[in-house]
matplotlib code that plots the C-alpha trace (Angstrom):
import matplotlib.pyplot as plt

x = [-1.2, -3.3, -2.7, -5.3, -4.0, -0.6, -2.2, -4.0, -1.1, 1.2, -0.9, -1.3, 2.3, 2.6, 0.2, 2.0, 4.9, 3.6, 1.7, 4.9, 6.9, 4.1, 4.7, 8.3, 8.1, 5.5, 7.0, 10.4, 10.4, 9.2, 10.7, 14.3, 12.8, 12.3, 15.5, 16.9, 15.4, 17.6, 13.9, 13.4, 10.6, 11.1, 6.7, 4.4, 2.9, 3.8, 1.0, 2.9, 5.2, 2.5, 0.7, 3.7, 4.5, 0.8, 0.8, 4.0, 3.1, 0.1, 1.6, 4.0, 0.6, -0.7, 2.6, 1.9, -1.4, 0.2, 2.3, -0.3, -1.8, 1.2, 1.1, -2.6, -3.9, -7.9, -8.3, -10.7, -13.9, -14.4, -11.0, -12.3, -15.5, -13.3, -10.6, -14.2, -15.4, -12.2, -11.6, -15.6, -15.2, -11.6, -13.1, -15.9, -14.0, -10.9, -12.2, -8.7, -6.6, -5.0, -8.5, -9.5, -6.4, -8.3, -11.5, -11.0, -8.8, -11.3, -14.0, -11.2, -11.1, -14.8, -15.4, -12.2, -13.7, -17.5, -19.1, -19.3, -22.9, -23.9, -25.8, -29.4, -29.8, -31.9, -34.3, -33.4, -36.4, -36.3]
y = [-28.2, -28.7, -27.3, -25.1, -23.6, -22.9, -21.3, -18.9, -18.1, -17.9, -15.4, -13.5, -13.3, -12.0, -9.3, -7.9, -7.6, -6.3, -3.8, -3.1, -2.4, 0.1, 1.8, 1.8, 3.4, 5.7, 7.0, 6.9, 10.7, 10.6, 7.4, 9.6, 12.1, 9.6, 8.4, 11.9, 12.6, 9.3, 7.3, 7.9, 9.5, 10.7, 10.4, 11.9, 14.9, 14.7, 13.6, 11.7, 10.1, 8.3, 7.3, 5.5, 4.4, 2.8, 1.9, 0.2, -1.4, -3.0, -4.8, -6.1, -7.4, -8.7, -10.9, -12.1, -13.5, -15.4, -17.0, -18.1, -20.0, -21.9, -22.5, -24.0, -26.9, -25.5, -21.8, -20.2, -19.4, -16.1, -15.6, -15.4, -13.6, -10.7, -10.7, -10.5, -7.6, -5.9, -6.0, -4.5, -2.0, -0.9, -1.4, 0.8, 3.7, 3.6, 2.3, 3.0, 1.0, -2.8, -4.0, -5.0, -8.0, -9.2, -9.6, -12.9, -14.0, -14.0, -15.1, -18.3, -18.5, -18.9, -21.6, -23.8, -23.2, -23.8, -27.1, -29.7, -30.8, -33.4, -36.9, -36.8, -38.3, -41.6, -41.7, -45.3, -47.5, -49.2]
z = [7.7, 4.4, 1.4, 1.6, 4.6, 2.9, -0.3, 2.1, 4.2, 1.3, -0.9, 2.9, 3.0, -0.6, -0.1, 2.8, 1.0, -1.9, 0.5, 1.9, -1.2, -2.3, 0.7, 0.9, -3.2, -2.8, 0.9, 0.4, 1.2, 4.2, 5.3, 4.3, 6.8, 9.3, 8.9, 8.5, 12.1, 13.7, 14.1, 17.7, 18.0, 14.7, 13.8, 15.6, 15.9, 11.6, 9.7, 6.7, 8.7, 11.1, 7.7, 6.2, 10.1, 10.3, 6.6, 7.0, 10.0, 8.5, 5.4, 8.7, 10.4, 7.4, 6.5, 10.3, 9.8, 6.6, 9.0, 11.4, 8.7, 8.1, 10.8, 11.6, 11.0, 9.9, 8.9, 11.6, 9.9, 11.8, 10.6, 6.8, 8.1, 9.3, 6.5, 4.2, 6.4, 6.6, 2.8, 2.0, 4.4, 2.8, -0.4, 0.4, 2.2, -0.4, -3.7, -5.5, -3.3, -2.7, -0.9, -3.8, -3.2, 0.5, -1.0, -3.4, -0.6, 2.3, -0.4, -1.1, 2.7, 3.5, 0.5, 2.0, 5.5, 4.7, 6.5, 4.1, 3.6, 6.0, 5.2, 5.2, 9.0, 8.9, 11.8, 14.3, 13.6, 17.0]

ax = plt.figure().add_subplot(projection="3d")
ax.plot(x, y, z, "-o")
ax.set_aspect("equal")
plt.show()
């Protein structure tokens, strides 16, 4: 694994559970109504519950894709490309939210992952 791989998986991890702490604060409510319910089946058909469920669920997700990082030896370039997509699109739809975290990230990502320049290629005088 290279160093680079680490930084990116590290700072991955640390969002997640930085998006997860946010969510457990600002839902503690409704994840007391959740609990208050005995969990099983305890979310749907009520809206704020399947938001902190999904938002929850996603700082989870992103802590897992941290992990894979660790655990790879390069750092997929389409793997940046969607992080960067992902994070504009958030960005776009929710302007007051933790996107704004993703997006030096992926941009981080895609300068570790891009090709380094190749020689000029000498053409064989035969």
């Amino acid at each position: 694994m290279s160093a680079l791989n680490k930084r990116s998986g590290q700072w991955l991890i640390a969002t997640g559970i930085l998006h997860n702490a946010v969510g457990v604060w600002m839902g503690f409510d409704v994840l007391k109504k959740i609990a208050w319910s005995g969990f099983f089946n305890a979310v749907d058909p009520h809206f704020d519950r399947m938001a902190i469920f999904w938002f929850l669920f996603s700082g989870f997700a992103i802590m897992m894709w941290g992990q894979l990082l660790l655990s790879m030896a390069t750092i997929p370039r389409g793997f940046a490309w969607s992080l960067l997509a992902l994070s504009l699109v958030g960005i776009v739809m929710m302007p007051a939210s933790g996107f704004w975290l993703v997006l030096p990230q992926a941009l981080w990502m895609l300068r570790q992952t891009a090709e380094p320049p190749q020689p000029p290629r000498r053409e064989d005088a035969a």
